[in-house]
Backbone as JSON, one array per atom type, in Angstrom:
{
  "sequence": "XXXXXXXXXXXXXXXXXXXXXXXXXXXXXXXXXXXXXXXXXXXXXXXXXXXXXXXXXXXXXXXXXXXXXXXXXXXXXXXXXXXXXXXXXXXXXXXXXXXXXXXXXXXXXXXXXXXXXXXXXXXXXXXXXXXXXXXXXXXXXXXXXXXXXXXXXXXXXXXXXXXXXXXXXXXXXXXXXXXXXXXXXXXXXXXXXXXXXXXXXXXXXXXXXXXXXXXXXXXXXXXXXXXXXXXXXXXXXXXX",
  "N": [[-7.2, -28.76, 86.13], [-3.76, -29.54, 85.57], [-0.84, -28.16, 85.75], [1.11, -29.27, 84.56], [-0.75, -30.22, 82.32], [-2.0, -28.07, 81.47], [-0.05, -26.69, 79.97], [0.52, -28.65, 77.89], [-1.66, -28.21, 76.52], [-2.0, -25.6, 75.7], [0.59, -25.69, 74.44], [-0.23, -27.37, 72.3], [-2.36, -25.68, 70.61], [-0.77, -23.7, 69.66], [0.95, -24.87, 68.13], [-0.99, -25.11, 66.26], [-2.49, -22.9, 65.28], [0.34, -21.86, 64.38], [0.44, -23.36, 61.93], [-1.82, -23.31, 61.14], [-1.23, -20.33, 60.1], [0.65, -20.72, 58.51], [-0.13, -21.87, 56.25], [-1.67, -19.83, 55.54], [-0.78, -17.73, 53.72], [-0.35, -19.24, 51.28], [-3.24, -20.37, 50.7], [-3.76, -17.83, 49.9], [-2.4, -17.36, 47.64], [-3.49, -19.6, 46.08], [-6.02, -18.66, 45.95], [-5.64, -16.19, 44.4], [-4.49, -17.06, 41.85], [-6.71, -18.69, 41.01], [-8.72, -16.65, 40.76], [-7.24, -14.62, 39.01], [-7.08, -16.81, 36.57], [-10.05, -16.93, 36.27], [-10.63, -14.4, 35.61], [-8.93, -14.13, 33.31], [-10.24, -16.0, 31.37], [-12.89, -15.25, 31.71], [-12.22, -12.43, 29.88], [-11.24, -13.59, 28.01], [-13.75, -14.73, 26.89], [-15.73, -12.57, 26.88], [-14.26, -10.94, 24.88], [-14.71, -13.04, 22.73], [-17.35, -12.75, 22.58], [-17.56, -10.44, 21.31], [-16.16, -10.35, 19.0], [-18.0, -12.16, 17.9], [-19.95, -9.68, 16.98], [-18.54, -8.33, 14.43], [-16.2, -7.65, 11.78], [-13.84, -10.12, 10.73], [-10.34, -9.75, 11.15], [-7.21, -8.96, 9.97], [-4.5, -8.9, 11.7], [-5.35, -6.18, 12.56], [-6.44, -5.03, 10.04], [-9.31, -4.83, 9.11], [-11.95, -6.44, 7.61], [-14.18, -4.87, 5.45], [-13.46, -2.26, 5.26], [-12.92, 0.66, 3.87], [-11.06, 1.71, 0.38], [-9.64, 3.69, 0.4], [-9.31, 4.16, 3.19], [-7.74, 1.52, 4.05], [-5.57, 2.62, 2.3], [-4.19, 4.84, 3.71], [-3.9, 3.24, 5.67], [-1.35, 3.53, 7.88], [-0.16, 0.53, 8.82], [1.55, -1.87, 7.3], [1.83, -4.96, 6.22], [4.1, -6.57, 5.35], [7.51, -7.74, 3.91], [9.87, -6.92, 2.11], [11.04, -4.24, 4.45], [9.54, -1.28, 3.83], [7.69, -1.51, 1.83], [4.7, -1.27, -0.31], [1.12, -0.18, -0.14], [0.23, -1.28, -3.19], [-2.12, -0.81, -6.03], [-4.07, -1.99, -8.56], [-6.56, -0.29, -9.54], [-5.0, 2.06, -8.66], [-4.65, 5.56, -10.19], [-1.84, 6.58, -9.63], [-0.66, 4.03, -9.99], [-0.41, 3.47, -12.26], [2.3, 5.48, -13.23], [4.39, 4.48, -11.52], [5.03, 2.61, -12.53], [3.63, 0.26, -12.91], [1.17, -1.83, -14.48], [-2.04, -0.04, -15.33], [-5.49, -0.32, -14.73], [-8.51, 0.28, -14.67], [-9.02, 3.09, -13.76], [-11.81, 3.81, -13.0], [-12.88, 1.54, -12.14], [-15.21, -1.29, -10.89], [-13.94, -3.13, -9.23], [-11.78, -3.92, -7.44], [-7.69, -4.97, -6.91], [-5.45, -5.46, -4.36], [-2.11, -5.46, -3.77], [1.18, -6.12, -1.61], [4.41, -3.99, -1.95], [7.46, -3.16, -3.45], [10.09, -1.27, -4.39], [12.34, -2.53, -6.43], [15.87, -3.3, -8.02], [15.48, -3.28, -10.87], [12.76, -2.31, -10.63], [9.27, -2.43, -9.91], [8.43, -4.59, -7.68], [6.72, -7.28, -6.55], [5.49, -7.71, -2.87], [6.09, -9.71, -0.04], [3.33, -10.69, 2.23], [3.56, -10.87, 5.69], [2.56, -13.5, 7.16], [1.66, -14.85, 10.32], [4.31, -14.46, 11.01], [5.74, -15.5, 9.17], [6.99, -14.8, 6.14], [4.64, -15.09, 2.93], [3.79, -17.14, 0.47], [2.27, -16.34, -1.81], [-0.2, -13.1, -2.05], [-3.03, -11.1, -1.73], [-5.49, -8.62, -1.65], [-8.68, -7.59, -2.06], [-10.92, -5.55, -3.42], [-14.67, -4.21, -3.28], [-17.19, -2.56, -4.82], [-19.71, -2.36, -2.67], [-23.17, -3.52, -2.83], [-24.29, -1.35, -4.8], [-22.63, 0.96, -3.45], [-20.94, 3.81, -3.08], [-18.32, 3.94, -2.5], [-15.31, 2.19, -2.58], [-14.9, -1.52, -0.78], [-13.44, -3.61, 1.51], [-13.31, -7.28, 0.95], [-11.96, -9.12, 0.62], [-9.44, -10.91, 1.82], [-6.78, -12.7, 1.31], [-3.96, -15.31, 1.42], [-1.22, -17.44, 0.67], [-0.02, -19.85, 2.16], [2.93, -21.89, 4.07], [2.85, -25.4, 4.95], [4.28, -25.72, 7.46], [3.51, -23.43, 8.34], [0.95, -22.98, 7.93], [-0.36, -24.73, 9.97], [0.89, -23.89, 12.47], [-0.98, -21.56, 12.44], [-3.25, -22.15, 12.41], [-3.81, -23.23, 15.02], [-3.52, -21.31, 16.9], [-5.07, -19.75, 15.5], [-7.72, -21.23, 16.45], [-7.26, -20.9, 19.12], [-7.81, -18.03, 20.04], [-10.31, -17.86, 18.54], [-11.87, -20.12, 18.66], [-13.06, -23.5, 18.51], [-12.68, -24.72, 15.15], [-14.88, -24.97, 12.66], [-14.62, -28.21, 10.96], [-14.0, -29.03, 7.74], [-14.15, -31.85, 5.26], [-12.98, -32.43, 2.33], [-13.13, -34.3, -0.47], [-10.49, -35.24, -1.92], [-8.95, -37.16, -4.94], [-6.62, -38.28, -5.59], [-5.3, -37.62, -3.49], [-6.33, -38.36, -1.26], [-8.45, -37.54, 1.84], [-9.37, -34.15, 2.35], [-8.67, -31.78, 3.95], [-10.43, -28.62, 5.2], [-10.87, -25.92, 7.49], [-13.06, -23.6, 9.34], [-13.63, -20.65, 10.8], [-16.16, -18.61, 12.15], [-18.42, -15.9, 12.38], [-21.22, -13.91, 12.65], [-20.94, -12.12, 9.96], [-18.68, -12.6, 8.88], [-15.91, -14.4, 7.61], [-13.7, -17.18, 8.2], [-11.32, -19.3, 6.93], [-9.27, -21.96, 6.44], [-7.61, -23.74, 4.48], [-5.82, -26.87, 3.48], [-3.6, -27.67, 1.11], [-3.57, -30.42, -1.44], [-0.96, -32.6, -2.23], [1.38, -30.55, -2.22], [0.96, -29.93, 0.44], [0.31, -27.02, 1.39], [-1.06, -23.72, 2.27], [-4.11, -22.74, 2.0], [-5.32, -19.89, 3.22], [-8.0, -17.2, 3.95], [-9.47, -14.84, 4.37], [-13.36, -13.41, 4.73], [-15.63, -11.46, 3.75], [-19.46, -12.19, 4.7], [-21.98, -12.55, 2.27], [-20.63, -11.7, 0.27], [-19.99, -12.98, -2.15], [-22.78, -12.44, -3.8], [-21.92, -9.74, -3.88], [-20.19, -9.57, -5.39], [-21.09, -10.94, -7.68], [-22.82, -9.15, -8.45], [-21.67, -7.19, -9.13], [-20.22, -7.86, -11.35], [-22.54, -7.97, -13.55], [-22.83, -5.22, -13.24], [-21.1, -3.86, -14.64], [-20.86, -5.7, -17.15], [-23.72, -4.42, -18.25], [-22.96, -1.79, -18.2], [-20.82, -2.09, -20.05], [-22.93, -3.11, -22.58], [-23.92, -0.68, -22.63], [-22.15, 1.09, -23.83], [-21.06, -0.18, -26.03]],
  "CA": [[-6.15, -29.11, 85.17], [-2.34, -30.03, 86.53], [0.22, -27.2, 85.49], [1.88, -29.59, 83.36], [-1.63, -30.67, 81.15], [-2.21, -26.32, 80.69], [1.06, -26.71, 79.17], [0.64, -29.23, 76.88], [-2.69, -27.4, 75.56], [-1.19, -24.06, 75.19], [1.72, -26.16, 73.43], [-0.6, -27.57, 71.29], [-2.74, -24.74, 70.48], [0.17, -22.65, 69.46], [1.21, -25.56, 66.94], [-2.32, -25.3, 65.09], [-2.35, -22.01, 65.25], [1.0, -21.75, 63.6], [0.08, -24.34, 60.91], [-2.92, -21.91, 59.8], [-0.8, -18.72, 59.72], [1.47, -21.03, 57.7], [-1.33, -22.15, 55.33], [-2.7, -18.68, 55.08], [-0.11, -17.31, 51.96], [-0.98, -20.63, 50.34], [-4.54, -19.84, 50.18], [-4.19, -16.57, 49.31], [-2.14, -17.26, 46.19], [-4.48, -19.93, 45.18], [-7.07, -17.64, 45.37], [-5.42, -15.01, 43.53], [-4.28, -17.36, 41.11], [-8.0, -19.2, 40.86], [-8.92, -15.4, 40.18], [-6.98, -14.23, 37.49], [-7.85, -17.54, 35.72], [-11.27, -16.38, 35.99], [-10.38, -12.94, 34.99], [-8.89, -14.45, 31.63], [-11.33, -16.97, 30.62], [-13.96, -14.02, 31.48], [-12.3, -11.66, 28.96], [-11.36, -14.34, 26.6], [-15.06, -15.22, 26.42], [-15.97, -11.42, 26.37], [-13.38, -10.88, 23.27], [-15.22, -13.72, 21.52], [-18.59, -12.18, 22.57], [-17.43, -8.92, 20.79], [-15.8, -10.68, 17.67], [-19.35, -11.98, 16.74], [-20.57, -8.52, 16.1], [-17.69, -7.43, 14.24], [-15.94, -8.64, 10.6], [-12.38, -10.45, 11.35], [-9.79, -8.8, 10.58], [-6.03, -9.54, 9.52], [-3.62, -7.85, 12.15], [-5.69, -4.54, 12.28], [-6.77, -4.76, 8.91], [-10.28, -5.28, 8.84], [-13.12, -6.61, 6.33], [-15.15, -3.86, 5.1], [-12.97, -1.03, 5.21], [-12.83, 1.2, 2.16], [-10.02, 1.18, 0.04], [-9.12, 4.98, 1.06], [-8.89, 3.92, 4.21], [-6.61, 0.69, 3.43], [-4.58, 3.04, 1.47], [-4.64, 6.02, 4.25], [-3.36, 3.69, 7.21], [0.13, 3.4, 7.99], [0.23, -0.37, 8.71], [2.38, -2.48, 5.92], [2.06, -6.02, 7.2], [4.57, -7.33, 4.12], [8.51, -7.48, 3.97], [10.78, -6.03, 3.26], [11.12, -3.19, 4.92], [9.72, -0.43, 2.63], [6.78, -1.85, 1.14], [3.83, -0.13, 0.4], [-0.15, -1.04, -0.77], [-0.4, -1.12, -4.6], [-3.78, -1.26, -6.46], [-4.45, -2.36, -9.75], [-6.77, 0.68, -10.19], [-4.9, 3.25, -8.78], [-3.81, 6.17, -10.72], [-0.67, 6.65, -9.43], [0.22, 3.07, -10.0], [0.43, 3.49, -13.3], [3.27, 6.44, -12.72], [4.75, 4.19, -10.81], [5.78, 1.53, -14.08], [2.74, -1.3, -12.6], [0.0, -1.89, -15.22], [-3.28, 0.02, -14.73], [-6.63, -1.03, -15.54], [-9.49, 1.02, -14.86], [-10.1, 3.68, -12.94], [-13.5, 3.66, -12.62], [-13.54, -0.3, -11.83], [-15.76, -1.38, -10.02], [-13.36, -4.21, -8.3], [-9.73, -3.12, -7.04], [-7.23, -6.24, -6.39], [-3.98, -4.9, -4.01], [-1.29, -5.89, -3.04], [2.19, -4.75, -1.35], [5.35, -4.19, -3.32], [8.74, -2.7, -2.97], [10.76, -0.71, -4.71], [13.49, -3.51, -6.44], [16.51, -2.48, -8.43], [14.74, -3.3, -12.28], [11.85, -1.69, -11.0], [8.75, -2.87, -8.93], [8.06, -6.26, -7.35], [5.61, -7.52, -4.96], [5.96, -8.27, -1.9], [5.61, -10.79, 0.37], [2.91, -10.73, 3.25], [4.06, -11.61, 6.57], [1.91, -14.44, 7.91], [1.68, -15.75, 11.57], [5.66, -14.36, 11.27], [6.56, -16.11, 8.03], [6.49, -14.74, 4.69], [3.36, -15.85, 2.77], [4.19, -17.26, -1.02], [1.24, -15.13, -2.47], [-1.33, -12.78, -1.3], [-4.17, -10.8, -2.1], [-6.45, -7.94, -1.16], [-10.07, -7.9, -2.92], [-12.15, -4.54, -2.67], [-15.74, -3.83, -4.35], [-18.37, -1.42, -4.45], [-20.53, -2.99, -2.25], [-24.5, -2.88, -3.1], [-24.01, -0.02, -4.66], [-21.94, 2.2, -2.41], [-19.74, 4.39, -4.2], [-17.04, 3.02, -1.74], [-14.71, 0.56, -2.61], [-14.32, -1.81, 0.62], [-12.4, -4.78, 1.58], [-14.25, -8.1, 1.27], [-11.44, -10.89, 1.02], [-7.8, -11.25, 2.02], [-6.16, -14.15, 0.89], [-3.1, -16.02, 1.17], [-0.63, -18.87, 0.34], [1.43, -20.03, 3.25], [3.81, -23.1, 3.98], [2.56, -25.72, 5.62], [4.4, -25.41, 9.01], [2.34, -21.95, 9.07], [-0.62, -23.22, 7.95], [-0.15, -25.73, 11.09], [0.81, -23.05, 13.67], [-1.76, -20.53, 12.66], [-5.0, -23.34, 13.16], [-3.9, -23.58, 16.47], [-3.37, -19.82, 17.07], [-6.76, -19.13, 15.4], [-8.65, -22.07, 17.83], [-6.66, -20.04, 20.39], [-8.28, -16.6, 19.35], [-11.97, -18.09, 18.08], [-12.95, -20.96, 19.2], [-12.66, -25.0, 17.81], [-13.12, -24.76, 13.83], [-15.95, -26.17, 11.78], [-13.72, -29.05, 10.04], [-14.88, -29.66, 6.45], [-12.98, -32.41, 4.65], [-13.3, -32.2, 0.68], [-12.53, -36.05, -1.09], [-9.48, -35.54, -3.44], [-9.09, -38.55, -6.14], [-5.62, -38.31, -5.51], [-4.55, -37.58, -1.98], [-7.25, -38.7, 0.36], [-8.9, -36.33, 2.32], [-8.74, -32.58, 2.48], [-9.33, -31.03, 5.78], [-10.92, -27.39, 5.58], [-11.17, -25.38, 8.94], [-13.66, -22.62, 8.94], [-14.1, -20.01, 11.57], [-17.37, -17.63, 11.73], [-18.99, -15.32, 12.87], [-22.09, -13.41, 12.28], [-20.49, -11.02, 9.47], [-17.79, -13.04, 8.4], [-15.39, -16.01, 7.79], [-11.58, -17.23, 8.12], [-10.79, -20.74, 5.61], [-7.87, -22.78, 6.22], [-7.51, -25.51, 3.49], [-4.31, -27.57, 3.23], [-3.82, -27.96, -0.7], [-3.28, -31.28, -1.81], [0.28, -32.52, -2.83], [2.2, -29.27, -1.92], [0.46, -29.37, 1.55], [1.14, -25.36, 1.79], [-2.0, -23.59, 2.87], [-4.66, -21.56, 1.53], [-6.45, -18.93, 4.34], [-9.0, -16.74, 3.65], [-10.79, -14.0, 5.08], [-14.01, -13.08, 3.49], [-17.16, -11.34, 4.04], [-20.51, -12.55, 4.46], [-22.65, -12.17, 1.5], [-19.94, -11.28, -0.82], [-20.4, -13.61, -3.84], [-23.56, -12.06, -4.44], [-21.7, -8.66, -4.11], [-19.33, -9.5, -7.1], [-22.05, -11.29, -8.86], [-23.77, -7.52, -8.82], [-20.59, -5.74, -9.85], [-20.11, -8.29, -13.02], [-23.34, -7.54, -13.76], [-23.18, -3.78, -13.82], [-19.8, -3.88, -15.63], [-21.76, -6.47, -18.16], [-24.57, -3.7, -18.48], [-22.42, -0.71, -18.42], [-20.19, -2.35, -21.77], [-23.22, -3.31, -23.73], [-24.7, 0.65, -22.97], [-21.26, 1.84, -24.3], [-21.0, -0.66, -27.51]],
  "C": [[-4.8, -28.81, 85.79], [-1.97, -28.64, 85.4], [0.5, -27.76, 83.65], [0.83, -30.1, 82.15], [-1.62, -29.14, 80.48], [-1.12, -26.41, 80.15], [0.76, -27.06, 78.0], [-0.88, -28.53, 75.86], [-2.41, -25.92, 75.17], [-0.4, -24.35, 73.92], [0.7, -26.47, 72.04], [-1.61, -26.74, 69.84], [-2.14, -23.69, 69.39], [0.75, -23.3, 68.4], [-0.28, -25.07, 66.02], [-2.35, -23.81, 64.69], [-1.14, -21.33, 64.38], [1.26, -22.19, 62.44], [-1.03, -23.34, 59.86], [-2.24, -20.82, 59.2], [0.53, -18.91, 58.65], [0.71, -21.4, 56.46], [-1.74, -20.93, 54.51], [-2.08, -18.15, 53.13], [-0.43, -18.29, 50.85], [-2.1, -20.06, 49.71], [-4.71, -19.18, 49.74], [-3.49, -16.58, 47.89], [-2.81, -18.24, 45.39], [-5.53, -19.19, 45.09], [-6.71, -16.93, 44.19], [-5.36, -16.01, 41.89], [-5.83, -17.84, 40.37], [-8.81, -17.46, 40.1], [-8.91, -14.87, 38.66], [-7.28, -15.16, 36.29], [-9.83, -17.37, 35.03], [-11.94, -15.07, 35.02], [-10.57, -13.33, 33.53], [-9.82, -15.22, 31.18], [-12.78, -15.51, 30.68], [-13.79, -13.2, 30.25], [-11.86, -12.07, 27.81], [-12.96, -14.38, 25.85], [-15.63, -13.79, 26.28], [-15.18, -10.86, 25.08], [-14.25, -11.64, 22.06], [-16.71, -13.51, 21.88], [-18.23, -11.16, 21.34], [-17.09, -9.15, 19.09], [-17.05, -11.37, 16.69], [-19.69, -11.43, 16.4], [-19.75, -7.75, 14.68], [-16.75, -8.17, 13.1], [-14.81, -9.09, 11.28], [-12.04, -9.82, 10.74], [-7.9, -9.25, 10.58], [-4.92, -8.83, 10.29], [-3.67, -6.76, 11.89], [-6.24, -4.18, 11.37], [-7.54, -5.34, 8.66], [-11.43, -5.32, 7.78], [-13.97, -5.26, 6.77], [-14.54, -2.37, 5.23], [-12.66, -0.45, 3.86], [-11.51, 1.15, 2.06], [-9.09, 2.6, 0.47], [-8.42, 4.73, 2.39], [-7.75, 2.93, 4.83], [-5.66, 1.76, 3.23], [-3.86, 4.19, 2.7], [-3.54, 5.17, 5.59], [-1.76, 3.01, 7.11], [0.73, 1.61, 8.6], [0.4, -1.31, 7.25], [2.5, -4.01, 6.78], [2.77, -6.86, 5.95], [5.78, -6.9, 4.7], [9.04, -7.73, 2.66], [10.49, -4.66, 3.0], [10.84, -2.3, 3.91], [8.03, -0.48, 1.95], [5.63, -1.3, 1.29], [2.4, -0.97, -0.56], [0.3, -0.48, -2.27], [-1.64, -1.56, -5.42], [-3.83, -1.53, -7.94], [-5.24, -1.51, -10.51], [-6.35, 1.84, -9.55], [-4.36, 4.21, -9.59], [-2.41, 6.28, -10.87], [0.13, 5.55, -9.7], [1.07, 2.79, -11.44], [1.99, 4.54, -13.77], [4.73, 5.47, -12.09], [5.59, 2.64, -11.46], [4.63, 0.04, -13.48], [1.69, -0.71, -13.86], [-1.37, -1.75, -14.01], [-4.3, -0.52, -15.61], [-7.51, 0.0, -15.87], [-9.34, 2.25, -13.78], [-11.41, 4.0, -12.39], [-13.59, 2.06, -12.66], [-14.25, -0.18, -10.93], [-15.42, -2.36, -8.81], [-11.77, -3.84, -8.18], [-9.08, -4.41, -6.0], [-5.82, -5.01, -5.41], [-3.14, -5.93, -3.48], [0.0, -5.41, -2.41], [3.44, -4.85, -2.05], [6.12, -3.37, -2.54], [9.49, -2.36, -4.18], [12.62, -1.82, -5.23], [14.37, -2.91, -7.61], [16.23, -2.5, -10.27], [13.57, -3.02, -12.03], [10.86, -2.1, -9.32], [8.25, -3.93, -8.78], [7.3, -6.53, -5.82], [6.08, -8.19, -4.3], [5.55, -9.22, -1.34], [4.71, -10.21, 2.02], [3.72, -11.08, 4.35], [2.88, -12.22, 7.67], [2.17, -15.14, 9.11], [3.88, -15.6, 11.68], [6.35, -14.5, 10.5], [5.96, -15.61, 6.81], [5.52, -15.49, 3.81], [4.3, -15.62, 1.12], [3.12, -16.57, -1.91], [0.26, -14.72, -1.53], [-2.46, -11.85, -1.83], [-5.56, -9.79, -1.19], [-7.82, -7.41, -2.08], [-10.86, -7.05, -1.99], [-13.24, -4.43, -4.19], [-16.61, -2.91, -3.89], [-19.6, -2.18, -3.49], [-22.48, -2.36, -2.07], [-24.79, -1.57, -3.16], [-23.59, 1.66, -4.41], [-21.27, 2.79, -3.34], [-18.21, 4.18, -3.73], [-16.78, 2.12, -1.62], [-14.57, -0.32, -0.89], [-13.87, -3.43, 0.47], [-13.26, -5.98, 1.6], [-13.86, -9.08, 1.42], [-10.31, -10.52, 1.57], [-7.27, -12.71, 2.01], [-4.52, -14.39, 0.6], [-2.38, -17.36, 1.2], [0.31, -19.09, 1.19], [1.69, -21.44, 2.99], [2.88, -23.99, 4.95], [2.8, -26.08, 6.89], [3.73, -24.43, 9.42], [1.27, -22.22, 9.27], [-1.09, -23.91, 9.32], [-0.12, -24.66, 12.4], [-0.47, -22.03, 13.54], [-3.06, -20.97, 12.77], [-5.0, -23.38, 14.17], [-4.07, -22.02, 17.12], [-4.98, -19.09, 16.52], [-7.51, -20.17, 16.3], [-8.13, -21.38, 19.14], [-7.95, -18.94, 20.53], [-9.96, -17.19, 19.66], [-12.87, -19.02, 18.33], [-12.65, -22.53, 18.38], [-13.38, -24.51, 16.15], [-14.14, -25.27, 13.63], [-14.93, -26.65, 10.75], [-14.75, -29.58, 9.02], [-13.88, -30.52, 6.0], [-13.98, -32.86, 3.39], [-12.73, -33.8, 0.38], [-11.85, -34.93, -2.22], [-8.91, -36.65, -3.81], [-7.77, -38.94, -5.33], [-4.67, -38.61, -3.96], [-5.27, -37.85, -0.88], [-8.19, -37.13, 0.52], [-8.43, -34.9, 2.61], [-9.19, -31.81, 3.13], [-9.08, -29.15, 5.24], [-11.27, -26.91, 6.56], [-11.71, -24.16, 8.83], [-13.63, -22.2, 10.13], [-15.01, -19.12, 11.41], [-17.51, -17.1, 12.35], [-20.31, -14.69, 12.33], [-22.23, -12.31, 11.25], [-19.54, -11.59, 8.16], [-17.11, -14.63, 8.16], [-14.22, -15.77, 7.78], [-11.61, -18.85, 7.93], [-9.94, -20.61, 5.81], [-8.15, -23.14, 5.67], [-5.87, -25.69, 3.0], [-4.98, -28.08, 1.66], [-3.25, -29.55, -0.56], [-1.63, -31.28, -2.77], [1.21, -31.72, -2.0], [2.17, -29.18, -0.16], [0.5, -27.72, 2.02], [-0.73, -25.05, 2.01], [-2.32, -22.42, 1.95], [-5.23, -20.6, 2.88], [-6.15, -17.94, 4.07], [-9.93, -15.86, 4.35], [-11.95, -13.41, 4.23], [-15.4, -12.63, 4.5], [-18.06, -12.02, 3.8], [-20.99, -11.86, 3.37], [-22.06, -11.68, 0.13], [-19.79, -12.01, -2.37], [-21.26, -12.84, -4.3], [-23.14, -10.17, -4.85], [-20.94, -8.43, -5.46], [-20.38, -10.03, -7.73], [-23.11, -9.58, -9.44], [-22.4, -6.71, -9.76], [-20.23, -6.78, -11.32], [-21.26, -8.11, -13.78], [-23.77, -6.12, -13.95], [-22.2, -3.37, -14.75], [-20.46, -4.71, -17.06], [-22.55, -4.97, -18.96], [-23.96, -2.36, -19.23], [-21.53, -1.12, -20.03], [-21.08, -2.7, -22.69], [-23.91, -1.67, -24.07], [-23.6, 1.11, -24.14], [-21.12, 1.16, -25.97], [-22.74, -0.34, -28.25]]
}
């Protein structure tokens, strides 16, 4: 080989060679990147492994928790600022100028409230960011327990919420089961259910208003209030 060919293969050599070591950072941030995609879809799909065993739960505030415990933890997911759980049978509420019912109920509705300047007025949830137009916390004795616990949460949002928070829960849980109800009036009425092995979470866009109902609710819980109207039934004909 002439002088001047070892040249030109050195020369060329030293191009390819600098082409790879120019390549290399490339590769290595698609890797990394190819990675962490892996990462997340791994612990997305491990999150929604874990959320089948386990009731949903409303920003921390999960189905089946007694009402002590509700009452006990220091998240207030309502505004404004201030607001605190109120129960329908607690003692203190009556103290407090709200109509009580029972103490010994066997079903306790809450909700959160605030301190307004003629007295006390409920508050408003804060849904997916936006104030919810009503809401609703639903505890019962469940099969007998002597502990009240949480079995629904329910509220009334707008329908730009209702809209962002379907997508934000298919984010979270997975594609809905879409039910659509016939109304006379307005066509169809798209229901979006999410499940799990424990539990549920109901969207339904209302007819007319479009504003949104969703719904968290335990499994099996109809038949749990159908027991507690039934011992309340029993218990008022012992007493008359």
């Amino acid at each position: 080989m002439t002088l001047k060919r070892f040249a030109c293969v050195v020369a060329l050599l030293g191009g390819a060679f600098s082409m790879l070591a120019a390549a290399q950072p490339v590769v290595r941030e698609a890797n990394a990147a190819n990675a962490a995609n892996a990462a997340s879809k791994a612990a997305s799909a491990d999150a929604r492994r874990r959320s089948q065993d386990a009731p949903f739960a409303f920003r921390g505030i999960a189905l089946g928790i007694t009402l002590d415990e509700f009452r006990a933890g220091s998240t207030v997911r309502a505004t404004p600022i201030g607001s605190v759980p109120v129960c329908e049978t607690d003692v203190q509420a009556g103290a407090l100028g709200m109509r009580l019912k029972s103490r010994e109920s066997l079903t306790v509705a809450c909700r959160w409230a605030h301190r307004a300047d003629d007295g006390w007025a409920v508050s408003q949830a804060v849904v997916d960011g936006a104030p919810s137009l009503e809401h609703v916390l639903r505890f019962a004795r469940v099969d007998g327990q002597s502990a009240l616990r949480l079995y629904e949460i329910s509220f009334v949002i707008d329908e730009i919420t209702a809209e962002d928070l379907r997508d934000a829960l298919a984010d979270r849980y997975g594609t809905p089961r879409l039910v659509t109800q016939s109304v006379s009036s307005s066509g169809a009425l798209p229901v979006y259910v999410w499940e799990n092995a424990v539990s549920s979470i109901t969207l339904c866009f209302l007819p007319g208003t479009r504003n949104g109902t969703l719904t968290y609710l335990l499994k099996g819980s109809d038949a749990w209030v159908k027991s507690v109207v039934r011992q309340w039934q029993a218990s008022g004909a012992e007493a008359g």
